[in-house]
C-alpha positions, 0 to 999 in steps of 0.5 A: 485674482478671485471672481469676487476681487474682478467684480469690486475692482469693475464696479470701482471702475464704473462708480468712478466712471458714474462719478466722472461724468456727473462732474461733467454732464452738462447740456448744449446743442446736439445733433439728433439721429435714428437708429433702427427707431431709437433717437441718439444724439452727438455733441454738435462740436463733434460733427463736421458735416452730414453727407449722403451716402457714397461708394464705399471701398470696403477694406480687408480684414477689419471689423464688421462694422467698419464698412470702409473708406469713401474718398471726401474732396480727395481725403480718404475717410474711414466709415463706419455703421453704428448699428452693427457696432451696437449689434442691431440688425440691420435695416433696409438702406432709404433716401434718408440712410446718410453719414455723419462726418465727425472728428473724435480725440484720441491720445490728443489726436483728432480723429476723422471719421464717418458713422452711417445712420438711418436718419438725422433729426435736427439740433437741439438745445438740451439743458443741462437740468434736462440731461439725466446719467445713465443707468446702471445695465450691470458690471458686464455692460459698458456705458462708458460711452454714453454721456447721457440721457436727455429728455426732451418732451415725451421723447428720451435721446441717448447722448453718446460720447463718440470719443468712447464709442469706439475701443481704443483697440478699434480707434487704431484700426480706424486710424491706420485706414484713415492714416494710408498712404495713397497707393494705387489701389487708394488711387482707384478709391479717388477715381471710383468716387469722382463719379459721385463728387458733384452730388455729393456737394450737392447732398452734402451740408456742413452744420 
C-alpha cells in the first residue's frame, strides 16, 4: 500500500470520526479540572467520586503513566496520571494534587478507574451551542479522544471523552490490574492503605 493510499484511508478515518462526533456533540454537566494549567473537562456521569491521594502500590511492567493500583473500601483500583499519558512534564504534587474515580465502557463493559490530576475546578453546565468540535492538528495527531471544545467566558475547557482516552491496547492492560485476583501480595495493598482508610473517607466525596 502506497504512502498516499495510508493518508486518504487516515483522513477518511478522522473525516468520519469529525462527522461521528457533530452527530453527537451536545452539552451537559461536566466535571472541570487542572492540568499543568489547562482547564479539562469530563462528563459528570462518567465520574463516581474525587478522593485525595493515596498510597499507590506500583505494579511491574506497565506503562509509565499507569502509576498503580490503591486499595478503595476493599476494591483494587487501578490509577493512572493524565499528564504523563498526554506527556506533560510533571509537577510538583500540593494539597489540591487528587484523583478522580471514574467508570469507562469498553466492549460493553464498565471500567473503574482513577486519573490523578492537579486540581478539580467544579460543574459546569456547557451548552450545547457552547461546545465547539475540535480542530484538525493533522493526520498523525489523534483527537478521537476529544469530545469537544467548550467555551465558558474567556475560558476554552477541552472536553475529552474518557472511553477514548485510553488505547484499547492500554484499556486491557488497565483491566487485568483491575480484574487480579487478591494474592498476597494484593493482601499487603489492603493492609498498607488501611492506614489511610479513614481519611480517605474523610477527603474523599461523591459527585
Amino acid at each position: 500500500m502506497s504512502n498516499e493510499s495510508t493518508v486518504t484511508e487516515t483522513q477518511k478515518k478522522q473525516k468520519d470520526e469529525k462527522v461521528g462526533r457533530n452527530a453527537t456533540l451536545q452539552g451537559g454537566k461536566f466535571l472541570t479540572f487542572s492540568l499543568i494549567g489547562e482547564e479539562y473537562g469530563l462528563e459528570i456521569l462518567k465520574v463516581q467520586e474525587i478522593i485525595g491521594i493515596m498510597a499507590i502500590t506500583p505494579v511491574p511492567r506497565t506503562p509509565e503513566f499507569v502509576k498503580g493500583v490503591i486499595n478503595l473500601r476493599g476494591k483494587i483500583i487501578p490509577i493512572t496520571d493524565l499528564r504523563q499519558k498526554f506527556q506533560m512534564n510533571l509537577p510538583e504534587q500540593t494539597s489540591e494534587t487528587c484523583v478522580i474515580v471514574v467508570q469507562i465502557a469498553q466492549n460493553g463493559n464498565k471500567l473503574t478507574m482513577g486519573i490523578v490530576v492537579d486540581k478539580v475546578s467544579e460543574v459546569l453546565d456547557i451548552a450545547t451551542e457552547q461546545v465547539e468540535t475540535p480542530p484538525s492538528f493533522g493526520v498523525n495527531v489523534d483527537i478521537s479522544f476529544i469530545l469537544g471544545m467548550g467555551k465558558v467566558g474567556n475560558k476554552v475547557i477541552i472536553i475529552l471523552d474518557v472511553d477514548k482516552v485510553l488505547s484499547g491496547k492500554e484499556i486491557a492492560i488497565v483491566d487485568r490490574i483491575s480484574k487480579k485476583s487478591v494474592s498476597p501480595h494484593d493482601d499487603k495493598i489492603v493492609r498498607k492503605n488501611s492506614r489511610v482508610s479513614s481519611a480517605e473517607k474523610k477527603g474523599g466525596k461523591n459527585v
